[in-house]
ROPATI-44630 format. One record per atom (N, C-alpha, C, O): x, y, z; residue in three letters. Coordinates in steps of 0.02 Angstrom, whole numbers, plus 50000, padded with zeros to 5 digits. Example, Ala and Ser with C-alpha at 12.3 -4.5 7.8 and 13.67 -1.06 7.14 Angstrom:
2
506604971650390ALA506154977550390ALA506604983550390ALA507124983450423ALA506424988850354SER506844994750357SER506455000250394SER506705005750402SER
This chain:
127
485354586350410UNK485094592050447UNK484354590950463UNK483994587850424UNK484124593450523UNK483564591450544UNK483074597750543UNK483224603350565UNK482634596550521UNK482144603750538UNK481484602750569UNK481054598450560UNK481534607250606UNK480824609450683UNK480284614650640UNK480584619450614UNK479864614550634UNK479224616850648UNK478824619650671UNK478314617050649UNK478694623850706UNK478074623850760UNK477564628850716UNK477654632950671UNK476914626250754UNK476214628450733UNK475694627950794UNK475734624550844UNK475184632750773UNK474544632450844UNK474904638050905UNK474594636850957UNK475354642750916UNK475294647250932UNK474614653650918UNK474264654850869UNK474664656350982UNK474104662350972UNK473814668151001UNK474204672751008UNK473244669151020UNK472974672451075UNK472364670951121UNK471784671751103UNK472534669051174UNK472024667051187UNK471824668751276UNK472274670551313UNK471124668051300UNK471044670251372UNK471354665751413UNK471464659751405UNK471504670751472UNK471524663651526UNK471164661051547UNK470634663951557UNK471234654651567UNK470794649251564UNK470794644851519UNK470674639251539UNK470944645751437UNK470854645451394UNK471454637551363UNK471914634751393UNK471224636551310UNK471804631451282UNK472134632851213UNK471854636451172UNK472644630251202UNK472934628751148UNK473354622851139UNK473624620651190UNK473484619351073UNK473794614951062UNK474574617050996UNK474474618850938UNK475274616251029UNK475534617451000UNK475924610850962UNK476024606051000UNK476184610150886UNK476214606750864UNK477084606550849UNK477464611050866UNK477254601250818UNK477954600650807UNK478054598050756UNK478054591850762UNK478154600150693UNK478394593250641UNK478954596050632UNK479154601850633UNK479384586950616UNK480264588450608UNK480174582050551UNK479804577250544UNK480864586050509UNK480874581950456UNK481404577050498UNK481504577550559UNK481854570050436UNK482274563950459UNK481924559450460UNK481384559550489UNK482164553950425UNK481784547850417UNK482054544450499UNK481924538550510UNK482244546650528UNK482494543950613UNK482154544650657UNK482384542150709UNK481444548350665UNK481084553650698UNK481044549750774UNK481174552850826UNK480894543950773UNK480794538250837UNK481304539750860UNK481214539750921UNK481974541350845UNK482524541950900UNK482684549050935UNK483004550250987UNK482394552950894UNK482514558250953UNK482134558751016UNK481574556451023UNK482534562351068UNK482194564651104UNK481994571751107UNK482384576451095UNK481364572451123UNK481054580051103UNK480934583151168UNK480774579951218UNK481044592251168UNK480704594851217UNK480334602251183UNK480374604351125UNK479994604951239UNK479694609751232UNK479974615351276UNK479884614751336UNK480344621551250UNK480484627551276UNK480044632451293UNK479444632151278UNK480304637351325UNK479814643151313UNK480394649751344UNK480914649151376UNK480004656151315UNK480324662251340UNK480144668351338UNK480114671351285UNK480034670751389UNK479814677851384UNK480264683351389UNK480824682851414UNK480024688451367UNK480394695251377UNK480834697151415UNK480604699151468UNK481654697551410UNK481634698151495UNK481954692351525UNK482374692951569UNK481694685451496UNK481824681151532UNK482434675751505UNK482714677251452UNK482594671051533UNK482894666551507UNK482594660151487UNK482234658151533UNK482604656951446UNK482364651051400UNK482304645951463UNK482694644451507UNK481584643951448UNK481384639451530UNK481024633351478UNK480664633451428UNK481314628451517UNK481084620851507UNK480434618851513UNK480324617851573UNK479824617651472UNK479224615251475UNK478934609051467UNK478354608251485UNK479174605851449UNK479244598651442UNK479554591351396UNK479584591351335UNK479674588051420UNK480094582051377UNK479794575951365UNK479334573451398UNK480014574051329UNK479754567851306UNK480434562651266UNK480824563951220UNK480314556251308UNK480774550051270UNK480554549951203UNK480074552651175UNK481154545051176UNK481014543851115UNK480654538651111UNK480404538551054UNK480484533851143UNK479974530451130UNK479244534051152UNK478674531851143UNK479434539251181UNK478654541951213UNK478584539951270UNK478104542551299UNK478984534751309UNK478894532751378UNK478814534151440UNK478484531551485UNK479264539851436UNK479424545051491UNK479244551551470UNK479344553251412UNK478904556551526UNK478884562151511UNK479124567951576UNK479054567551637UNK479364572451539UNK479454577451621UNK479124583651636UNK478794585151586UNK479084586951671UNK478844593551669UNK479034598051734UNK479384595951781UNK478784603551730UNK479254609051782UNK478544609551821UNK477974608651800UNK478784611351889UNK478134610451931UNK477584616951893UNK477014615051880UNK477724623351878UNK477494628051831UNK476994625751808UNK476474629051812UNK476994619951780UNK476554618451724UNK476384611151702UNK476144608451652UNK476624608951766UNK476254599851781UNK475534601651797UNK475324607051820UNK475194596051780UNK474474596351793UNK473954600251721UNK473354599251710UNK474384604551684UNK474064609951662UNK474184606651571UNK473754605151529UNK474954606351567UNK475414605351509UNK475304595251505UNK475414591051548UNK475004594151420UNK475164587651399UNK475954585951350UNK475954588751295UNK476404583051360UNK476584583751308UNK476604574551262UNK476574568951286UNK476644576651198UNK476394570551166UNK476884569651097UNK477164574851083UNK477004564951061UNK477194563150997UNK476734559350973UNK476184557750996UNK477084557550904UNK476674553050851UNK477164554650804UNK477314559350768UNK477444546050821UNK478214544350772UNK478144543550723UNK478644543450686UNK477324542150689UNK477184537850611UNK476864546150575UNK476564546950522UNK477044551150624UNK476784558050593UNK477434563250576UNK477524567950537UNK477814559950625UNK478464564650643UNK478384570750678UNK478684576050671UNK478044569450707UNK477564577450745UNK477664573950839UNK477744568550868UNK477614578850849UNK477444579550934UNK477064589150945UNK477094594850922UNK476774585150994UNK476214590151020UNK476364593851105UNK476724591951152UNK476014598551100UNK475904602051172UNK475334604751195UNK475224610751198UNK474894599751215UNK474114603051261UNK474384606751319UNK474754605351366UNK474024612151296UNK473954617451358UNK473304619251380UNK472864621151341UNK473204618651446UNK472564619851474UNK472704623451535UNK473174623751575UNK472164625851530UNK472044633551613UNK472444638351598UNK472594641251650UNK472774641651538UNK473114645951525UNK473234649451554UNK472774648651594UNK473614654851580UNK473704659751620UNK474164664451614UNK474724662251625UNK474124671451598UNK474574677351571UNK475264674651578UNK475634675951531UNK475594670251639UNK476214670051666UNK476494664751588UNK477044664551561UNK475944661651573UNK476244659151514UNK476304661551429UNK476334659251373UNK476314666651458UNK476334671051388UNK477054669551366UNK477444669251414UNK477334668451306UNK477964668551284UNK478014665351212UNK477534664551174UNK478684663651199UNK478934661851150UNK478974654651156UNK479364652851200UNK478634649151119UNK478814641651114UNK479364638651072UNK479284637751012UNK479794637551096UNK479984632851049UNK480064625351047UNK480134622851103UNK480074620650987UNK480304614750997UNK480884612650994UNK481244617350977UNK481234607151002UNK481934605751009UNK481954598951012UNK481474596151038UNK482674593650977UNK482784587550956UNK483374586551001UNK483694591551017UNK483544581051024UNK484004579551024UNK484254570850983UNK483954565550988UNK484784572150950UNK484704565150900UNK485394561750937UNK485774566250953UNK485634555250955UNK485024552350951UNK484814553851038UNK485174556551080UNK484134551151047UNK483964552751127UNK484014543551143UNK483884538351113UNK484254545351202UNK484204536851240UNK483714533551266UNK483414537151305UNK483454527751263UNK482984524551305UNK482854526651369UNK483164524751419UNK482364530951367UNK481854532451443UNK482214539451470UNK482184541751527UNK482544542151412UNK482974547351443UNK482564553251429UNK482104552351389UNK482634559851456UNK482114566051459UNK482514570751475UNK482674570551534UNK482774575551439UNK483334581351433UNK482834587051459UNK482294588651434UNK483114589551510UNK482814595851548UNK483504603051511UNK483404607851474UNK483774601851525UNK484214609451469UNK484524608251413UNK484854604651376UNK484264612951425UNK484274616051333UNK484904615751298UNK484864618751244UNK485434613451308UNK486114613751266UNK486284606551259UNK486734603651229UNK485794604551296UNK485844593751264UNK485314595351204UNK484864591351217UNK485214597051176UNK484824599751120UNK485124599051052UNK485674601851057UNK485074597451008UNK485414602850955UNK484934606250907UNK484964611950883UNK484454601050897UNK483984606450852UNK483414610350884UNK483084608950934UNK483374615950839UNK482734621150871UNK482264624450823UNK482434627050770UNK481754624250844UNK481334626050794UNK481294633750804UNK481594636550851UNK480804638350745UNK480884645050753UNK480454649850784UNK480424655950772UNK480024645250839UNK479834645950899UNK478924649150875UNK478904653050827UNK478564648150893UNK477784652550912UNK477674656850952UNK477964656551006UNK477344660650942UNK476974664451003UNK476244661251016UNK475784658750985UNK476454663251097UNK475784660251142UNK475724667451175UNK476244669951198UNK475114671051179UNK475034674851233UNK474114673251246UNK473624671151216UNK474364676451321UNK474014672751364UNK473464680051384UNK473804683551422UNK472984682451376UNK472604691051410UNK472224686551477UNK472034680851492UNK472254693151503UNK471864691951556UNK471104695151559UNK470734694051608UNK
């Protein structure tokens, strides 16, 4: 069984940054592939970004290209999420998510190629 993490949710202005974090336990951690969720009130669970398991490839939703880093660190078992230029629209619920194993250069955009999930952060965003 695999377990998700998340940390560095908060409050913060727009404009503003935060860095959200991921640790997952499994001595396998290099093979998953990881993404980043999100969800607001209201809404349905929207894709924020992916990442290979080697770290090679990354994806993102036009939303939040330019703005959103996303990152790992296999010798930590952690992967990360820089957020910069914040903006109310990104107010929501984060979560992280595994998929074991993930394929070479591959980057899962929905959420039910997934199986693990973490128990999500809050990010809100004031204006």
């Amino acid at each position: 069984q695999v377990q998700l993490v998340e940390s560095g949710g908060g409050l913060v202005q727009a404009g503003g940054s935060l860095r959200l974090s991921c640790a997952a336990s499994g001595r396998t951690f290099s093979t998953y592939a990881l993404g980043w969720f999100r969800q607001a009130p209201g809404k349905e669970r929207e894709f924020v970004a992916g990442i290979s398991w080697s770290g090679g490839r990354t994806s993102y939703p036009d939303s939040v290209k330019g703005r959103f880093t996303i990152s790992r660190d296999n010798a930590m078992n952690t992967m990360f999420l820089q957020m910069n230029k914040l903006s109310p629209e990104d107010t929501a619920v984060y979560y992280c998510a595994a998929k074991i194993p993930g394929y070479s250069g591959t980057v899962y955009v929905e959420p039910d190629r997934y199986q693990y999930w973490g128990q999500g952060t809050q990010v809100t965003v004031s204006s």
